[in-house]
Backbone as CSV, one residue per row, in Angstrom:
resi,resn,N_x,N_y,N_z,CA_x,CA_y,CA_z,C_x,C_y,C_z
1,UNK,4.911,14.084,9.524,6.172,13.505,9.065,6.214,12.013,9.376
2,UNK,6.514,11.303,8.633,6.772,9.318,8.552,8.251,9.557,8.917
3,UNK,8.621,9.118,10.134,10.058,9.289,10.901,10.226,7.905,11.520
4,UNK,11.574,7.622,11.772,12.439,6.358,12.057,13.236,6.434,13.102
5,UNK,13.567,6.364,14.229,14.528,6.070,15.089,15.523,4.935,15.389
6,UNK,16.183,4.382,14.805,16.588,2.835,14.852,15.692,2.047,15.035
7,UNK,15.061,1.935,14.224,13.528,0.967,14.780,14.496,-0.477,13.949
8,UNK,13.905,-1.377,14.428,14.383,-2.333,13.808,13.150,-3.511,14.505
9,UNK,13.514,-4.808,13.846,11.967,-5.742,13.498,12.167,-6.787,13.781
10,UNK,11.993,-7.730,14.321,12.791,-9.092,15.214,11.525,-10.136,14.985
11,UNK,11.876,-11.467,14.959,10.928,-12.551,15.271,10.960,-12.497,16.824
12,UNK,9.908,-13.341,16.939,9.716,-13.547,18.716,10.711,-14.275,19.424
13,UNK,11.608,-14.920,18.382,12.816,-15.563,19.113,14.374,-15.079,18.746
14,UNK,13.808,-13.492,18.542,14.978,-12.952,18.088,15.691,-12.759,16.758
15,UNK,15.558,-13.858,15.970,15.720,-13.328,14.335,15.455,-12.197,13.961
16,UNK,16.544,-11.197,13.338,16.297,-10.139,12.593,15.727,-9.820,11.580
17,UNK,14.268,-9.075,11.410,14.129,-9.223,10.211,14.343,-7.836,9.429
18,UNK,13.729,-6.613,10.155,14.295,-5.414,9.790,15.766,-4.905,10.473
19,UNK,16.841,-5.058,10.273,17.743,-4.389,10.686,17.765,-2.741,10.831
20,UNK,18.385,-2.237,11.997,17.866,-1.048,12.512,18.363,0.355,11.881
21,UNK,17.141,0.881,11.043,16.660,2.248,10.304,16.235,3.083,10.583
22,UNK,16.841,4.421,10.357,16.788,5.584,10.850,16.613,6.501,9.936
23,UNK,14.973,7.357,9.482,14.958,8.263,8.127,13.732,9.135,8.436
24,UNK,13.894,9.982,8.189,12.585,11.239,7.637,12.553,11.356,6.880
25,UNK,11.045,11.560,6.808,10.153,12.083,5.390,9.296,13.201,5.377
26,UNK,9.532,14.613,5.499,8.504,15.981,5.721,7.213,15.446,4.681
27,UNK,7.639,14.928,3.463,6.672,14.863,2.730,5.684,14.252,3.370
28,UNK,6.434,13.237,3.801,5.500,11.605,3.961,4.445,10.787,2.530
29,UNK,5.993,10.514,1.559,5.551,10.107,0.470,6.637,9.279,0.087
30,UNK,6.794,7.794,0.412,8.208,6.701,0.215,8.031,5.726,-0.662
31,UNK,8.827,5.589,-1.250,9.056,4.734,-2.075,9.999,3.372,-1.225
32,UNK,9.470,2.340,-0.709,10.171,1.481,-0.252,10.965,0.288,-0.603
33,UNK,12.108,0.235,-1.160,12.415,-0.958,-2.094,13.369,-2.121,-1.299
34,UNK,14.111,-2.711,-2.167,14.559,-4.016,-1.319,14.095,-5.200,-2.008
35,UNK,15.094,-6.405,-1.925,15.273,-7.875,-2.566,13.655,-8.298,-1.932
36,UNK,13.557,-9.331,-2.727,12.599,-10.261,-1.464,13.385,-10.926,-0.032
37,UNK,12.712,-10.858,0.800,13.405,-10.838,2.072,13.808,-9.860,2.991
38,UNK,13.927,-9.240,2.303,14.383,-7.805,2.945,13.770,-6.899,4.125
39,UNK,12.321,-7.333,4.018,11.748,-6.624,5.144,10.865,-6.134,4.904
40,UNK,10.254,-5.696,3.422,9.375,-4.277,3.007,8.243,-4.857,3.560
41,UNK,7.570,-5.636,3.315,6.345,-5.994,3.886,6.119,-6.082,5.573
42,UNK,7.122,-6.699,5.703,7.208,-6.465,7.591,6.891,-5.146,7.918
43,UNK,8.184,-4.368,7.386,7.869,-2.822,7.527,6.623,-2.315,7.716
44,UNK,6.010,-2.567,6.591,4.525,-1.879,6.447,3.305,-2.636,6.800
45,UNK,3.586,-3.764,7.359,2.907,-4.658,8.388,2.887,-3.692,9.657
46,UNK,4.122,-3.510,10.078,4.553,-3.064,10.881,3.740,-1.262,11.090
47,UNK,3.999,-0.592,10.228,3.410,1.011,9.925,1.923,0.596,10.439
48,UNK,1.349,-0.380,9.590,-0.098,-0.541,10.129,-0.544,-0.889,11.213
49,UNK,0.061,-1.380,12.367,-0.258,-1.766,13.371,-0.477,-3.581,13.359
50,UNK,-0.124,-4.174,12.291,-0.542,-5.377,11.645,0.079,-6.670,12.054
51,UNK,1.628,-6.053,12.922,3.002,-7.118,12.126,2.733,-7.953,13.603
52,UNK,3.261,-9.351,13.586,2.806,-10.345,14.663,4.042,-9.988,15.480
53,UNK,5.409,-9.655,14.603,6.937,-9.319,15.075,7.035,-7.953,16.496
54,UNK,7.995,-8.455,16.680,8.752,-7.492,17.902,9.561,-6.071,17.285
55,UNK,8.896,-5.279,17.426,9.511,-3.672,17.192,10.468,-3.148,18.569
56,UNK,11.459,-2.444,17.702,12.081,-1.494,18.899,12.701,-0.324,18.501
57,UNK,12.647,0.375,18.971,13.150,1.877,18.339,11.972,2.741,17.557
58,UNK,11.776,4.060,17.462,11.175,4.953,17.323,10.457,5.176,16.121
59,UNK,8.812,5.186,15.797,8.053,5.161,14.602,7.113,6.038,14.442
60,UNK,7.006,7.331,14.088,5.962,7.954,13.655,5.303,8.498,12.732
61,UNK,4.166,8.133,12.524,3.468,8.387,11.649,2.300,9.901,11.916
62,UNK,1.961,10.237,10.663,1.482,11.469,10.648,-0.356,11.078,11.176
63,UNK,-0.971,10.164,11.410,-1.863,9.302,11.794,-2.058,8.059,11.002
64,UNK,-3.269,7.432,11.812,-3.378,6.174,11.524,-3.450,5.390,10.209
65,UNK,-2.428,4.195,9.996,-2.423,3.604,8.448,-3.346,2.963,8.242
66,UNK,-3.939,2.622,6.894,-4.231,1.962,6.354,-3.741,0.778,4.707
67,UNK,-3.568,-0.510,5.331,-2.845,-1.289,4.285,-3.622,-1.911,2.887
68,UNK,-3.123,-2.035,1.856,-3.743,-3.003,0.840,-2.816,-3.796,0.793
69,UNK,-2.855,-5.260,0.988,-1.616,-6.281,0.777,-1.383,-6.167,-0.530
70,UNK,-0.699,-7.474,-0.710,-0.126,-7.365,-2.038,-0.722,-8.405,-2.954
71,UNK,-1.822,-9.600,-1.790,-2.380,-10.437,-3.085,-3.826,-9.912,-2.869
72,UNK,-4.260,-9.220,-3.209,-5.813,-8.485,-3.239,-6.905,-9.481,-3.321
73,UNK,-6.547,-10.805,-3.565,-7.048,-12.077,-3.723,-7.552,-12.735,-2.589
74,UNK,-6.541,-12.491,-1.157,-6.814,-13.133,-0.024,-7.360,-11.704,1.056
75,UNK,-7.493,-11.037,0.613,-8.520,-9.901,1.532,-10.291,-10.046,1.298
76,UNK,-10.578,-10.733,0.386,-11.951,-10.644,-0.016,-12.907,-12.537,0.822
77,UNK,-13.814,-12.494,1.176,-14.234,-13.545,1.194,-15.145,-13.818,-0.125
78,UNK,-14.903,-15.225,-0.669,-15.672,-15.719,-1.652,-17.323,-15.785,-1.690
79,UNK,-17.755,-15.507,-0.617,-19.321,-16.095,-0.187,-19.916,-14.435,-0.273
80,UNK,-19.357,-13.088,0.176,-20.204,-11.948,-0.211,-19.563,-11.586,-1.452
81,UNK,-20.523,-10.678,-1.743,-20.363,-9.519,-2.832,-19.586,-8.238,-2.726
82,UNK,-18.669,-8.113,-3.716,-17.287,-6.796,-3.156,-18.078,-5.777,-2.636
83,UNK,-19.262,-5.351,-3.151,-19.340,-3.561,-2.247,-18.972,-4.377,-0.908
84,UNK,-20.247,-4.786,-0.121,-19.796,-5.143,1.213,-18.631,-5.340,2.271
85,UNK,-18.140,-5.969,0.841,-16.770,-5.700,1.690,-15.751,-5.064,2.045
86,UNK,-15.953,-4.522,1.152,-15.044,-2.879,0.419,-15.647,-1.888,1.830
87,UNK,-17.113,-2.081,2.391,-17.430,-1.487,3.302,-16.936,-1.251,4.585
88,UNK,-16.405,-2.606,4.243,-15.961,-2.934,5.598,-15.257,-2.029,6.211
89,UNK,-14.164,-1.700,5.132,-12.956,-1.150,5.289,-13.163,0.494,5.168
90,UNK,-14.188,0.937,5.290,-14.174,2.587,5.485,-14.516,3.148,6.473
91,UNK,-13.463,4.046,6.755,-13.349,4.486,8.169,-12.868,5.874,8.652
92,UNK,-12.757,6.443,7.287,-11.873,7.702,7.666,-12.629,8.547,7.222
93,UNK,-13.675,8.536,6.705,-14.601,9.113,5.916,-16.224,9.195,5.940
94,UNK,-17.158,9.777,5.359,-18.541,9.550,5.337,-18.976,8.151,3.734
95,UNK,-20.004,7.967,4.455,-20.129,7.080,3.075,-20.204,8.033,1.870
96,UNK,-20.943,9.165,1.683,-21.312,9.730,0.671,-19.910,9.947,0.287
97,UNK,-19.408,10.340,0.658,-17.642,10.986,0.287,-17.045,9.720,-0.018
98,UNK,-17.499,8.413,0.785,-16.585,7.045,-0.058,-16.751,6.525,-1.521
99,UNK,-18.422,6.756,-1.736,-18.595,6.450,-3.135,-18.338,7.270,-3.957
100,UNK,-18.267,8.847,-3.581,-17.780,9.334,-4.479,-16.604,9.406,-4.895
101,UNK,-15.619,8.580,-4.171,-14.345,8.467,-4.034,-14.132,7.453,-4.773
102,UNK,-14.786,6.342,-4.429,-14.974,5.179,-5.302,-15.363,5.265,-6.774
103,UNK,-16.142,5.929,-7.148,-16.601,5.787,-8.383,-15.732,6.278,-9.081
104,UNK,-14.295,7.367,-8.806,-14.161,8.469,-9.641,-12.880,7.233,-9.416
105,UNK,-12.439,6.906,-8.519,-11.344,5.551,-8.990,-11.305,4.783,-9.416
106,UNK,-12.323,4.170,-9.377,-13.079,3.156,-10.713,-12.566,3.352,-12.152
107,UNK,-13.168,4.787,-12.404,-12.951,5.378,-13.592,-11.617,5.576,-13.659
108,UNK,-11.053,5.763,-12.924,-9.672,6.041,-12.766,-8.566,5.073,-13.306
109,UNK,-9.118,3.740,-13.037,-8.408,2.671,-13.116,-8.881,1.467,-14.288
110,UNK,-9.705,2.267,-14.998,-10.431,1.133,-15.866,-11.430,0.654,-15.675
111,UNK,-12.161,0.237,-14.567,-13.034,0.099,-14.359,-14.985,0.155,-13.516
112,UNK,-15.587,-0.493,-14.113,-16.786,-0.550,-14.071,-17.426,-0.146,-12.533
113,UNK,-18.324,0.407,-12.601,-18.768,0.392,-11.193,-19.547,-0.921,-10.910
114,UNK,-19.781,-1.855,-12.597,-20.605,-2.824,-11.411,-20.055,-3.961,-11.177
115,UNK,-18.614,-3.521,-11.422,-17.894,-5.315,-10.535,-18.139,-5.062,-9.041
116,UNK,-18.844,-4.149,-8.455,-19.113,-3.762,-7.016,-20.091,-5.023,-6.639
117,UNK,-21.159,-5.703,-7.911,-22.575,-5.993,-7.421,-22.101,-7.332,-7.760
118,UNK,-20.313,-7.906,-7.952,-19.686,-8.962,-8.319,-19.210,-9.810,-7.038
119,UNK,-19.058,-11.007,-7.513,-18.059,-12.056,-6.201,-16.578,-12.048,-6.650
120,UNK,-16.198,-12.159,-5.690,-14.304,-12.483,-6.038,-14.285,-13.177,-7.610
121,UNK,-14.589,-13.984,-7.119,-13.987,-15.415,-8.258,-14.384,-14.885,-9.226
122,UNK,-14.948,-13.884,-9.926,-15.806,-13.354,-11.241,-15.049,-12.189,-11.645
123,UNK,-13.715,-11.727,-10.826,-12.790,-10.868,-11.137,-11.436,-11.479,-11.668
124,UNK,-10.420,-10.875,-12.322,-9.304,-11.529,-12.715,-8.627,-10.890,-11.457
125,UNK,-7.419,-11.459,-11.786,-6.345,-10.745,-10.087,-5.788,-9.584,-10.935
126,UNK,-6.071,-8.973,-12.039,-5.291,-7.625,-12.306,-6.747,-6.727,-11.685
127,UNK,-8.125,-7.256,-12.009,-9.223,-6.582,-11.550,-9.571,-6.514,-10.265
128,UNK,-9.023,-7.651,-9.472,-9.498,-7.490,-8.266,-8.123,-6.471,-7.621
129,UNK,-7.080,-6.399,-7.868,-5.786,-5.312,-7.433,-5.968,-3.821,-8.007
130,UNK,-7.022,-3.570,-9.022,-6.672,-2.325,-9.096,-8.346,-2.029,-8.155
131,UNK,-9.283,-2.928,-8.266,-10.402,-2.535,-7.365,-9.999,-2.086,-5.567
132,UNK,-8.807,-3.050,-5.390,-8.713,-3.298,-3.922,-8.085,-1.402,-3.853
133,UNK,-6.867,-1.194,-4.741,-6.422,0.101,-4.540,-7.540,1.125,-5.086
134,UNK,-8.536,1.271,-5.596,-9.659,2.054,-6.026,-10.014,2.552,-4.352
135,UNK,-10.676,1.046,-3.923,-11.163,1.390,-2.328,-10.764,2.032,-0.631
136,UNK,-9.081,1.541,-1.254,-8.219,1.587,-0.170,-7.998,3.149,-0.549
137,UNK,-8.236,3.918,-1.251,-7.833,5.308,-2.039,-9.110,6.019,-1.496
138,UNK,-10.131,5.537,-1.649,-11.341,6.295,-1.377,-11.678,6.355,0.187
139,UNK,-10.699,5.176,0.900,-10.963,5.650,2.290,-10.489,7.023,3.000
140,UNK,-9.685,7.277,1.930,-8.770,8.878,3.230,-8.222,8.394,4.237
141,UNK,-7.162,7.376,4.157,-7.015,7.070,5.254,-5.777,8.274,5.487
142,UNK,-5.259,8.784,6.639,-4.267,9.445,7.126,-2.886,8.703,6.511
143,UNK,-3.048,7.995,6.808,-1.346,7.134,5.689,-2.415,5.695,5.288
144,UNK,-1.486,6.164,3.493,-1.730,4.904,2.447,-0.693,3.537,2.735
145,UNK,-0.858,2.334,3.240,0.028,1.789,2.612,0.173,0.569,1.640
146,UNK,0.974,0.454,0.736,0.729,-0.113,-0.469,1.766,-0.745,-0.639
147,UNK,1.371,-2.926,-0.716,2.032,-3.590,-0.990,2.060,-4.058,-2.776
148,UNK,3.591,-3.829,-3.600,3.025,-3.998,-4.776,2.103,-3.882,-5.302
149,UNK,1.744,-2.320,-5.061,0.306,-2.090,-6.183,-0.088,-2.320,-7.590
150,UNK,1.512,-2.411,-8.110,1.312,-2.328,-9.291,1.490,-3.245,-10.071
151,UNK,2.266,-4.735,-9.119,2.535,-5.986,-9.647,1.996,-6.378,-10.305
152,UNK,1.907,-6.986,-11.788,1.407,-7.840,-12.525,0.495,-6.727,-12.962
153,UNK,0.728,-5.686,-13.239,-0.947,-4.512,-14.174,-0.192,-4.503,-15.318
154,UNK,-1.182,-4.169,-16.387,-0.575,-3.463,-17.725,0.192,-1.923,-17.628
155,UNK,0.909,-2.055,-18.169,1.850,-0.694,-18.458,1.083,0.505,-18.391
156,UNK,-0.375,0.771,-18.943,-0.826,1.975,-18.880,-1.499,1.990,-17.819
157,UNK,-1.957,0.785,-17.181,-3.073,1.121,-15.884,-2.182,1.460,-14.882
158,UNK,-0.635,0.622,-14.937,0.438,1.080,-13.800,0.777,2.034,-13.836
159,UNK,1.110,3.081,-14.687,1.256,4.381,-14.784,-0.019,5.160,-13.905
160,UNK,-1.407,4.814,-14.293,-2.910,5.484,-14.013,-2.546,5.339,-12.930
161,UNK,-2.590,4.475,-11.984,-1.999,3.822,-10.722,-1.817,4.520,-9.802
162,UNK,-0.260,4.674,-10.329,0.596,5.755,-9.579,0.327,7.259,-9.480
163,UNK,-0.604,7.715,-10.604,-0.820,8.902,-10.813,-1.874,8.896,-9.870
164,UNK,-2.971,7.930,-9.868,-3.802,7.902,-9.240,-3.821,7.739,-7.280
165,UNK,-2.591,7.824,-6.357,-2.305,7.671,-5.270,-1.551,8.657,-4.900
166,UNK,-0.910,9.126,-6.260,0.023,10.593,-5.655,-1.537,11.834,-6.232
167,UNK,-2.537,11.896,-6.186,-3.564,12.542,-6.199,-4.677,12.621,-5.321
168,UNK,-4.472,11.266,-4.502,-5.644,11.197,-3.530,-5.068,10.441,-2.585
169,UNK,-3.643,10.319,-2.195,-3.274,9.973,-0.755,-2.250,11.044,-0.423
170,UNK,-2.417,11.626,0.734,-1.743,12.497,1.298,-0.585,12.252,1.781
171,UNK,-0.828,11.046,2.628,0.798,9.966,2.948,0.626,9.254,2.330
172,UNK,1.891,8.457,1.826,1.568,6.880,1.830,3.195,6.517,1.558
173,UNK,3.623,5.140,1.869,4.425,4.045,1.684,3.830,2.966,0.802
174,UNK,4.779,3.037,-0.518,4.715,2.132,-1.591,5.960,0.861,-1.594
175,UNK,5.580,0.003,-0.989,6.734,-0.725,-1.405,6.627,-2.011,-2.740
176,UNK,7.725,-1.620,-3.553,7.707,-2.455,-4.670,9.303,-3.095,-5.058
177,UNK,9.283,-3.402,-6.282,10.551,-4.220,-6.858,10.258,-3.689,-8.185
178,UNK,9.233,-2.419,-8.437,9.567,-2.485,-9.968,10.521,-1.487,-9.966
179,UNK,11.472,-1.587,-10.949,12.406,-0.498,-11.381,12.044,0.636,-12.177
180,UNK,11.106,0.498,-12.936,10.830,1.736,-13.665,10.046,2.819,-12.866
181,UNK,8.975,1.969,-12.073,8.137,2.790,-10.697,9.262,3.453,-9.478
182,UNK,10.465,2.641,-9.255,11.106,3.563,-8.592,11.796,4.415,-9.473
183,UNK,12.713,4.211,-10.814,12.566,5.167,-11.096,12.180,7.129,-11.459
184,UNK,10.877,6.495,-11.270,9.918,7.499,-11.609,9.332,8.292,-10.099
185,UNK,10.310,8.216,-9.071,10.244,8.603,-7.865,10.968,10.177,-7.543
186,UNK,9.768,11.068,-8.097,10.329,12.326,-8.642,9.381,13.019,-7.347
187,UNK,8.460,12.570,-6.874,8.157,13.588,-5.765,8.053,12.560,-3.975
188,UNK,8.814,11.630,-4.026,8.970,10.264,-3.604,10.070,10.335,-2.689
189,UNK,10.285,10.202,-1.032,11.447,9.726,-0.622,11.810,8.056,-1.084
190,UNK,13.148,7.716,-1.164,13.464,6.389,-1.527,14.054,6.245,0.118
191,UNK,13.862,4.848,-0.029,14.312,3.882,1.506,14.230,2.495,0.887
192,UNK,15.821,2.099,1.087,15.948,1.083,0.559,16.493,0.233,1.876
193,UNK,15.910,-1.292,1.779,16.175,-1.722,2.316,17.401,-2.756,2.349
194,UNK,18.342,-3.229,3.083,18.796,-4.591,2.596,19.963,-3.762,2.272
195,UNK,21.636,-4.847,1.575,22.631,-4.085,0.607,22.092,-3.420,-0.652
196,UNK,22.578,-2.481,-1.167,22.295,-1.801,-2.474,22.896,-2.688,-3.453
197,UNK,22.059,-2.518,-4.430,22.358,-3.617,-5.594,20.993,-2.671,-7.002
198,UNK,20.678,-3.427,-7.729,20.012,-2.600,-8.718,19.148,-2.232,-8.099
199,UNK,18.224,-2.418,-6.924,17.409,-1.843,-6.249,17.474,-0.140,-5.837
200,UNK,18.594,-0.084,-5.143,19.753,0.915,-4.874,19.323,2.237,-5.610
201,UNK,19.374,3.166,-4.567,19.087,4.828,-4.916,20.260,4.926,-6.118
């Protein structure tokens, strides 16, 4: 279960940034929404073990997260080649079970297996975001978490997307701003952050 105790999220000099939230999820499958500002990324900074901020109050997770930010652009170094780096990041799993994980998300998402044998700069940022969630999918990690996965994709790959994370992540926290993706939050707890406004359950 992904559970909350008044946890709430502070700068080091006290600024609030998550105001203090309290929610269960048996599923452990959220849809996280909220303005910009609001917190979602802290949050799931935060879920990952990531956030530089001051936590207080009660957080559990069903085991350990794993994050994809939200600019898939600044996770890669320019000087290797993506498999490698993509390597980096597997940990929950055997390799044989990663590529096969990998390849079938690849396919999943449009693409090629050999933007693997590619450099950053030779990807577009819709290619390098659905590669980054291909990899981050094939790790198994115990909790997914996912900053704007779907920002800036075409309409049918964002759909593939979503289909494609509620199939091969067991947990995960999605936080976004699209409306039609929350919408479509049919097997999904919602947690909204911030006042309700069109965001809003």
């Amino acid at each position: 279960m992904i559970r909350a105790k008044e946890l709430s999220i502070s700068t080091r000099d006290g600024r609030i940034i998550v105001p203090p939230i309290s929610f269960e999820c048996p599923r452990d499958r959220i849809f996280l929404s909220g303005a910009s500002g609001a917190g979602k990324t802290t949050l799931i900074e935060h879920m990952a073990g990531l956030s530089p901020h001051k936590a207080s109050g009660l957080l559990e997770l069903p085991g350990p997260a794993l994050l994809a930010i939200q600019d898939a652009s600044t996770t890669f170094s320019p000087y290797r080649r993506l498999l490698g780096q993509l390597l980096d990041g597997r940990r929950f799993c055997t390799r044989d079970e990663w590529d096969r994980g990998l390849a079938g998300n690849l396919a999943a998402l449009g693409l090629d297996e050999s933007v693997l044998s590619l450099y950053p700069h030779q990807l577009s940022a819709g290619m390098m975001k659905r590669l980054l969630l291909a990899a981050v999918l094939a790790a198994r990690a115990p909790v997914t978490l996912l900053d704007e996965p779907t920002a800036g994709l075409d309409p049918s790959v964002r759909w593939s997307a979503l289909e494609l994370v509620r199939r091969s992540a067991s947990a995960y926290v999605i936080a976004t701003h699209d409306p039609e993706l929350l919408a479509a939050a049919r097997h999904e707890h919602r947690l909204h952050l911030g006042p309700l406004g069109k965001e809003g359950p």
